[in-house]
FIVOTI-946840 format. One record per residue (C-alpha): x, y, z; residue number from 1. Coordinates in steps of 0.2 Angstrom, whole numbers. Layout:
<site px="X" py="Y" pz="Z" n="NUM"/>
...
END
This chain:
<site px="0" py="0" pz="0" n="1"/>
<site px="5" py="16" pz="-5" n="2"/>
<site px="5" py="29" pz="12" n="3"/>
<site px="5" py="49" pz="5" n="4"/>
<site px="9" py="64" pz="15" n="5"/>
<site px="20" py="71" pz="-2" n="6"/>
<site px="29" py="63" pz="-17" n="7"/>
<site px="40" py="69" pz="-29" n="8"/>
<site px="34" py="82" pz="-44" n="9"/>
<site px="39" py="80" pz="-60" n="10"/>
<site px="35" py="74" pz="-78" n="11"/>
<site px="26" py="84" pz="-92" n="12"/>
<site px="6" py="87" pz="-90" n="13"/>
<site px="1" py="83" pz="-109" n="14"/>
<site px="7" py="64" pz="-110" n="15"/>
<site px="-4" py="62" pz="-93" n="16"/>
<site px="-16" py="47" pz="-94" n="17"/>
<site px="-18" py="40" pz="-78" n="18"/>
<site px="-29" py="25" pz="-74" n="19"/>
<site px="-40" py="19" pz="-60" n="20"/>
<site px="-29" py="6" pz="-55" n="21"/>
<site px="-14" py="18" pz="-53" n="22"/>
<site px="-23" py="27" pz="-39" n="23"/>
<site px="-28" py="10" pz="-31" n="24"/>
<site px="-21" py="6" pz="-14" n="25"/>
<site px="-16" py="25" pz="-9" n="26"/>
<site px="-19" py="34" pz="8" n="27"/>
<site px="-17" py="51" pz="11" n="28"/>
<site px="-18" py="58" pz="29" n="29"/>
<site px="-24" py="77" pz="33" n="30"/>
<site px="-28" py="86" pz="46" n="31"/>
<site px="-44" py="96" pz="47" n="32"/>
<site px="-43" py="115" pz="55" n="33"/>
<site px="-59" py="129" pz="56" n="34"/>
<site px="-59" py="145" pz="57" n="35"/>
<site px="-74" py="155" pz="62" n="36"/>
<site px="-83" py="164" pz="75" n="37"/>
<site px="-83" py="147" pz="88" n="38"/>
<site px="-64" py="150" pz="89" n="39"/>
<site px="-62" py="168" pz="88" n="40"/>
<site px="-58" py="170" pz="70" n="41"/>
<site px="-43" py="158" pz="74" n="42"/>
<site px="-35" py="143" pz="66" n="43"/>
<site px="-40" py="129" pz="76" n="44"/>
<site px="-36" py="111" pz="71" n="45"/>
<site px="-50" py="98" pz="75" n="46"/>
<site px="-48" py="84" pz="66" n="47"/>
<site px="-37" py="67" pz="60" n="48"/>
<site px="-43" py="64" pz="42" n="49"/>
<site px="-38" py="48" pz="30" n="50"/>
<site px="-41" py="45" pz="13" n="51"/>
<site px="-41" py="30" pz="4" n="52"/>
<site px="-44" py="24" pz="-14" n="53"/>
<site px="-43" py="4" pz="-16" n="54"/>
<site px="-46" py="-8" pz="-29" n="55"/>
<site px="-58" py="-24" pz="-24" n="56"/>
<site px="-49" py="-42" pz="-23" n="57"/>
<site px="-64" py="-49" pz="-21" n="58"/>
<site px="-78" py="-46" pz="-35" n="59"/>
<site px="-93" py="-56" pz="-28" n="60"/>
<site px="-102" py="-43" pz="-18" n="61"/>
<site px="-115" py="-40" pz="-31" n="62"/>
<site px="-125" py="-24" pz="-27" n="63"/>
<site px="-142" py="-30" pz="-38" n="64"/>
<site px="-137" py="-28" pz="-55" n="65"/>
<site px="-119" py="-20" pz="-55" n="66"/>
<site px="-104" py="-28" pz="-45" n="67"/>
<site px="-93" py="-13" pz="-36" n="68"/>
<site px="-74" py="-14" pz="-41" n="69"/>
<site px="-67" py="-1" pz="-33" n="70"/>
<site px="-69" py="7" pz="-14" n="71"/>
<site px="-66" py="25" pz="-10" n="72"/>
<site px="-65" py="29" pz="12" n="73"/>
<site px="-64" py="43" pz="22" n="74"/>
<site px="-62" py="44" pz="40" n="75"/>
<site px="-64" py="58" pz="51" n="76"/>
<site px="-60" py="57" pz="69" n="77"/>
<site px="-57" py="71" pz="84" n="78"/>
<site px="-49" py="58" pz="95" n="79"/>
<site px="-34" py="68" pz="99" n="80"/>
<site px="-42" py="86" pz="99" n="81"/>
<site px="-50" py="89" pz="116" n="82"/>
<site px="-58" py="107" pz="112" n="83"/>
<site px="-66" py="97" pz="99" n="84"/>
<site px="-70" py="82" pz="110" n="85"/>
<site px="-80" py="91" pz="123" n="86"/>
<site px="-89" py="99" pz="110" n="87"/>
<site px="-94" py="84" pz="101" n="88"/>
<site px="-84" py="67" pz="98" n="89"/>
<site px="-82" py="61" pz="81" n="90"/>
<site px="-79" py="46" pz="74" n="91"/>
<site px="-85" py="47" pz="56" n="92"/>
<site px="-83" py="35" pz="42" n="93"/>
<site px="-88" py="37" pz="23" n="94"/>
<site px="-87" py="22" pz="11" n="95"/>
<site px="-92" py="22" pz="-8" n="96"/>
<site px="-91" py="5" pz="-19" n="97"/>
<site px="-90" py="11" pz="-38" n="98"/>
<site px="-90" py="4" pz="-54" n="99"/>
<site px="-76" py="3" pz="-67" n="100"/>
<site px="-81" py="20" pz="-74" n="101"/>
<site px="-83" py="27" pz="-56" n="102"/>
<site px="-101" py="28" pz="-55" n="103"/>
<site px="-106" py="29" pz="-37" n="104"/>
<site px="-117" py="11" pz="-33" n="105"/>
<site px="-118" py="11" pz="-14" n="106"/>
<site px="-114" py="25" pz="1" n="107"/>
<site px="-111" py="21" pz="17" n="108"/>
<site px="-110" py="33" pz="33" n="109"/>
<site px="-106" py="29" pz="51" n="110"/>
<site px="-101" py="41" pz="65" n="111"/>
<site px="-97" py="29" pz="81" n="112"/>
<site px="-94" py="43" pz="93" n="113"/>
<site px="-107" py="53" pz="102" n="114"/>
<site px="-119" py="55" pz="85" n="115"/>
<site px="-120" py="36" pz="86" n="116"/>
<site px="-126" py="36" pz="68" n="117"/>
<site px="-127" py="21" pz="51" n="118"/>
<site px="-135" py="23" pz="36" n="119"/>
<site px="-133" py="19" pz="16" n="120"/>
<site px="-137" py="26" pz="1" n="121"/>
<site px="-141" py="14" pz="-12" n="122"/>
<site px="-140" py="20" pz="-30" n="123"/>
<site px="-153" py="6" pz="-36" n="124"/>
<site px="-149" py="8" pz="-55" n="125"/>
<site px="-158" py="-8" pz="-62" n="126"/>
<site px="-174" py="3" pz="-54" n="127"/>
<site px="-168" py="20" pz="-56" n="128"/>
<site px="-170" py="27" pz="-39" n="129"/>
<site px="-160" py="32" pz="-24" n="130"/>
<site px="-166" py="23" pz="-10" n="131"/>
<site px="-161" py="27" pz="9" n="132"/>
<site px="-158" py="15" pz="24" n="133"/>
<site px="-152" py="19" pz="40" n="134"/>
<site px="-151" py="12" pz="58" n="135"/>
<site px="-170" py="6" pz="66" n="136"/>
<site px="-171" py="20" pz="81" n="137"/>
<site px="-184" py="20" pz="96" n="138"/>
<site px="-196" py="35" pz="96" n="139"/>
<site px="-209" py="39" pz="107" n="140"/>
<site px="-226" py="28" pz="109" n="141"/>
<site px="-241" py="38" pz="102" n="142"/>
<site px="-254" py="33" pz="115" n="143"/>
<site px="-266" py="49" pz="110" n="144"/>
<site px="-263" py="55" pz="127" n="145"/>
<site px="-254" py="69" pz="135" n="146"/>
<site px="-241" py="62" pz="145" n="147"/>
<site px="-233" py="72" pz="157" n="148"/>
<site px="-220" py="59" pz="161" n="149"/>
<site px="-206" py="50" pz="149" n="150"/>
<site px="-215" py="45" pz="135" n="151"/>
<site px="-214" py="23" pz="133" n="152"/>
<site px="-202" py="22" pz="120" n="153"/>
<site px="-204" py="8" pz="104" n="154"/>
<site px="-192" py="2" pz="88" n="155"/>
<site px="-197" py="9" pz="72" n="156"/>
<site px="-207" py="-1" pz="61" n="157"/>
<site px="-198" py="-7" pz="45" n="158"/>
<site px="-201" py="5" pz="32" n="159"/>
<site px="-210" py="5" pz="14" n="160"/>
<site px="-196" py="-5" pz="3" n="161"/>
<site px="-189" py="-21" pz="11" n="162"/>
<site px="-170" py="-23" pz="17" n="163"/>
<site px="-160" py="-27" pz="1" n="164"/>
<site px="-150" py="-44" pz="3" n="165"/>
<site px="-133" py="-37" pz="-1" n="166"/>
<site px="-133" py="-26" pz="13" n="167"/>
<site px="-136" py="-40" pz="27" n="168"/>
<site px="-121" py="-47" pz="18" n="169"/>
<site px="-112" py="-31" pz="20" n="170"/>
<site px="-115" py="-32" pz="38" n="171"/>
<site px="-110" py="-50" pz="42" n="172"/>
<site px="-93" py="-47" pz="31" n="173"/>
<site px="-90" py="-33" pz="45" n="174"/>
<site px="-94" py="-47" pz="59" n="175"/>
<site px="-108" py="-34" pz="65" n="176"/>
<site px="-128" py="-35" pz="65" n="177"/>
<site px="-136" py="-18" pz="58" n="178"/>
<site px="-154" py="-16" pz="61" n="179"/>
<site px="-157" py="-7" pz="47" n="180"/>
<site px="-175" py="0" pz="39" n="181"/>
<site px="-178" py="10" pz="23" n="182"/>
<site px="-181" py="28" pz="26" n="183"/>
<site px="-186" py="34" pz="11" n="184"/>
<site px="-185" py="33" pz="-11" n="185"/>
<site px="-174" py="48" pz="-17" n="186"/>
<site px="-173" py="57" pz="-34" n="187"/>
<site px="-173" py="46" pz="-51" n="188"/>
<site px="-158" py="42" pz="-58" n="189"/>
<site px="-163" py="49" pz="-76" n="190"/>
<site px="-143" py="51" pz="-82" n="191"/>
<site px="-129" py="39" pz="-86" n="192"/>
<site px="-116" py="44" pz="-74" n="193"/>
<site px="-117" py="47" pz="-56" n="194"/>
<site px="-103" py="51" pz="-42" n="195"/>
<site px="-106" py="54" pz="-24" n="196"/>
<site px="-95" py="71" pz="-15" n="197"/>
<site px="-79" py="59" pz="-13" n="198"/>
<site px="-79" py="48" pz="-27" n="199"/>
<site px="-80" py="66" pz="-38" n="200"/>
<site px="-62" py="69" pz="-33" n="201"/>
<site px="-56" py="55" pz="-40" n="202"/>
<site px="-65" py="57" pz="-56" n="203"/>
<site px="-59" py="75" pz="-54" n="204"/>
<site px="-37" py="68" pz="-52" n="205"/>
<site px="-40" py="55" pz="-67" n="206"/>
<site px="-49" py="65" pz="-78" n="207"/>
<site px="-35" py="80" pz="-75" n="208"/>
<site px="-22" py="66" pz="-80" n="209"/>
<site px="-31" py="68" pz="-98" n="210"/>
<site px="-29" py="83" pz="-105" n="211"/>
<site px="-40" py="78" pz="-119" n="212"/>
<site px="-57" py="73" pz="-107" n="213"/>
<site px="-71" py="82" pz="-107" n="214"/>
<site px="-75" py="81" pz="-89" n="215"/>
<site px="-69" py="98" pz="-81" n="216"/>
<site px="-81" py="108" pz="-94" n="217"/>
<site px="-97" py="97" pz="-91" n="218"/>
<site px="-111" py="97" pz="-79" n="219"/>
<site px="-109" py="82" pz="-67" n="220"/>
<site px="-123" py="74" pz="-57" n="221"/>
<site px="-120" py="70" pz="-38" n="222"/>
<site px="-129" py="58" pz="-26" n="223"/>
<site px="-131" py="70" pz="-10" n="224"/>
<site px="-141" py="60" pz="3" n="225"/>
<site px="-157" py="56" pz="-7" n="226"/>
<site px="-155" py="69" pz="-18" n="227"/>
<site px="-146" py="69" pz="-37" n="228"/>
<site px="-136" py="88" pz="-39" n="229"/>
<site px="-129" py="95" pz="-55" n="230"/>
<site px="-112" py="101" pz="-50" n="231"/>
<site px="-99" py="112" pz="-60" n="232"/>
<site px="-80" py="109" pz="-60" n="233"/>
<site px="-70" py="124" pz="-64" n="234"/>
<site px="-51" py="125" pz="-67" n="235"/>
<site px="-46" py="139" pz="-59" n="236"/>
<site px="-28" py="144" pz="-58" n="237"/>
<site px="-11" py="136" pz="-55" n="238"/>
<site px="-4" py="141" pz="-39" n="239"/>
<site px="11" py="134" pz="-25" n="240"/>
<site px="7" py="127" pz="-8" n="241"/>
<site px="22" py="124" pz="4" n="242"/>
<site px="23" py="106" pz="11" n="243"/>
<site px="36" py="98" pz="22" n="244"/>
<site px="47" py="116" pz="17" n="245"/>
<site px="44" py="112" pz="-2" n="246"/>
<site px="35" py="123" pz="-14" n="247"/>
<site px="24" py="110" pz="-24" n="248"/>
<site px="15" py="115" pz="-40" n="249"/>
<site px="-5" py="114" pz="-39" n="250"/>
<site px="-17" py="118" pz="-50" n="251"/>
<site px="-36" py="124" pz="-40" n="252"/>
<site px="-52" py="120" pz="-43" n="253"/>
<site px="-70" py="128" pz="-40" n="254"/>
<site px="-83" py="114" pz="-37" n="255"/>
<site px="-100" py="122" pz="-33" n="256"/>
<site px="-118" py="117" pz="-37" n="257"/>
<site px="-135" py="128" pz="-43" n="258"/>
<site px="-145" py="124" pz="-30" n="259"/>
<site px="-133" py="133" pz="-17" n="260"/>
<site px="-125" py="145" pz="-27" n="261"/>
<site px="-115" py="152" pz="-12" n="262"/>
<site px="-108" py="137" pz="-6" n="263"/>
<site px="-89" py="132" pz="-14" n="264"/>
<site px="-80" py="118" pz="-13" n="265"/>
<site px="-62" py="120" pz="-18" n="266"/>
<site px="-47" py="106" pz="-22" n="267"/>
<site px="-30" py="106" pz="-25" n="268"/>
<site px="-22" py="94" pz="-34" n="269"/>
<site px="-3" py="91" pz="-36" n="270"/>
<site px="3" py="96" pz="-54" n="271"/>
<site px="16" py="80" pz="-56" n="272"/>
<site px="8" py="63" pz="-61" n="273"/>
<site px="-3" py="57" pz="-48" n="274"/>
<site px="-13" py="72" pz="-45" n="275"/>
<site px="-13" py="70" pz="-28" n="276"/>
<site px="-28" py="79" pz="-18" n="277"/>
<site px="-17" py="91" pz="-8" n="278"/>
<site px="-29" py="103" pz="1" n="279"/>
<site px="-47" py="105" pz="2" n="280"/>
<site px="-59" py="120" pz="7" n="281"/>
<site px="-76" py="125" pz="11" n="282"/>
<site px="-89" py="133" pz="18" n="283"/>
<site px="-95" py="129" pz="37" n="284"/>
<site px="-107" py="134" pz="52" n="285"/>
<site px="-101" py="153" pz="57" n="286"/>
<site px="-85" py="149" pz="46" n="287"/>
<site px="-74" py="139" pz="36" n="288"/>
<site px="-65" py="123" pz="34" n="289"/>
<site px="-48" py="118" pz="28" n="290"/>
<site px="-40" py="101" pz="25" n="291"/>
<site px="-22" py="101" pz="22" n="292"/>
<site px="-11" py="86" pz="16" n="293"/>
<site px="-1" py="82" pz="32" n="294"/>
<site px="19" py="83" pz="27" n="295"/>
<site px="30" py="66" pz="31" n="296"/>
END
């Protein structure tokens, strides 16, 4: 396995022509920092954050009518931050399985610290729908009474569309039980090609290895919870970022969406032959978000 914090530059942009399976078993390691008005208008780190892009060994886990062959996971965790511990413990991870053009298939979302939260998004593309799931919860017994007293508390029924096979066998392949129930049907899937927020960085560093793809002046649909989001990828200028005491080439891009015109996502990428994912900003709550490529 290949572990990133910075690799060497070089090589000449126009014979770039990466493929899938030269990003496969790479991790890269950040840390996540916030400024805003929760710290002052300060720089404050908060976060541990991984990356990782891998190619599947093992093709068997069919999910309906397309079998993933690729995995892409993040994972987010404050362990070692106590500000942001006694604000709120995280320990949050994202995993996408993709198909051999990247199309998103399945999302999965955990947090195991004090959100206490699982859930996936299954892209259901023999159907055409988006289609939710996440972790039975108790709520509150409707007796048609006012209750004064802590309401009896009972699981959720199972919800509309039945538990998909594939994901009990997601479960058990992680040696745990999830009680999960579908939440609800999202958007139709009435495009070809659909990435998830992650899974578009990495369509974003292959299709910049070709200077000839199309990609970086299309509209590109995103699955966002149950919802399918046209986004735009703009190139926006070359600039340096100091790392481990080097000056390393970058070139920056502006990934927003319509439907929150004021919201910004922006990503560097290395300018050598990996296009490695060196820094990432956006918008957040009161402030905003950096993630930077740790140095060796």
């Amino acid at each position: 396995m290949q572990t990133y914090a910075l690799a060497s530059e070089g090589n000449d942009p126009a014979t770039y022509n990466t493929s899938l399976d030269d990003f496969s078993a790479q991790t890269f390691h950040y840390t996540l920092r916030y400024r805003g008005l929760l710290t002052s208008m300060i720089w404050a780190d908060l976060a541990d954050v991984s990356m990782q892009f891998s190619k599947l060994a093992d093709h068997s886990l069919p999910v309906v009518d397309k079998k993933p062959v690729y995995e892409f996971s993040l994972h987010l965790s404050t362990r070692n931050y106590m500000k942001a511990e006694l604000f709120q413990a995280v320990r949050y991870t994202y995993k996408t399985l993709l198909d051999n053009k990247l199309n998103t298939l399945l999302v999965e979302e955990s947090d195991t610290g004090d959100k206490q939260s699982h859930k996936f998004l299954w892209l259901d593309w023999q159907n055409k729908t988006l289609e939710l799931f996440r972790r039975r919860e108790k709520i509150p017994l409707e007796t048609g009474f006012i209750s004064f007293s802590d309401p009896k508390q009972v699981w959720e029924k199972d919800g509309k569309i039945p538990l998909p096979s594939f994901l009990n066998t997601i479960s058990h392949s992680q040696n745990k039980s999830l009680d999960l129930i579908h939440k609800k049907t999202g958007d139709a899937i009435n495009v070809s090609s659909v990435h998830d927020p992650l899974s578009l960085i990495y369509a974003i560093r292959r299709q910049a290895s070709n200077v000839n793809s199309p990609l970086l002046s299309q509209t590109i649909a995103i699955a966002v919870s149950d919802d399918i989001r046209l986004y735009h990828v703009k190139k926006e200028a070359q600039e340096s970022l100091i790392i481990n005491q080097q000056n390393i080439a970058t070139t920056k891009y502006q990934i927003h969406t319509d439907e929150k015109e004021d919201d910004y996502f922006y990503l560097w990428l290395s300018d050598d032959q990996q296009k490695r994912p060196l820094k990432m900003a956006m918008d957040a709550p009161l402030g905003e978000i950096e993630i930077n490529l740790l140095p060796k």
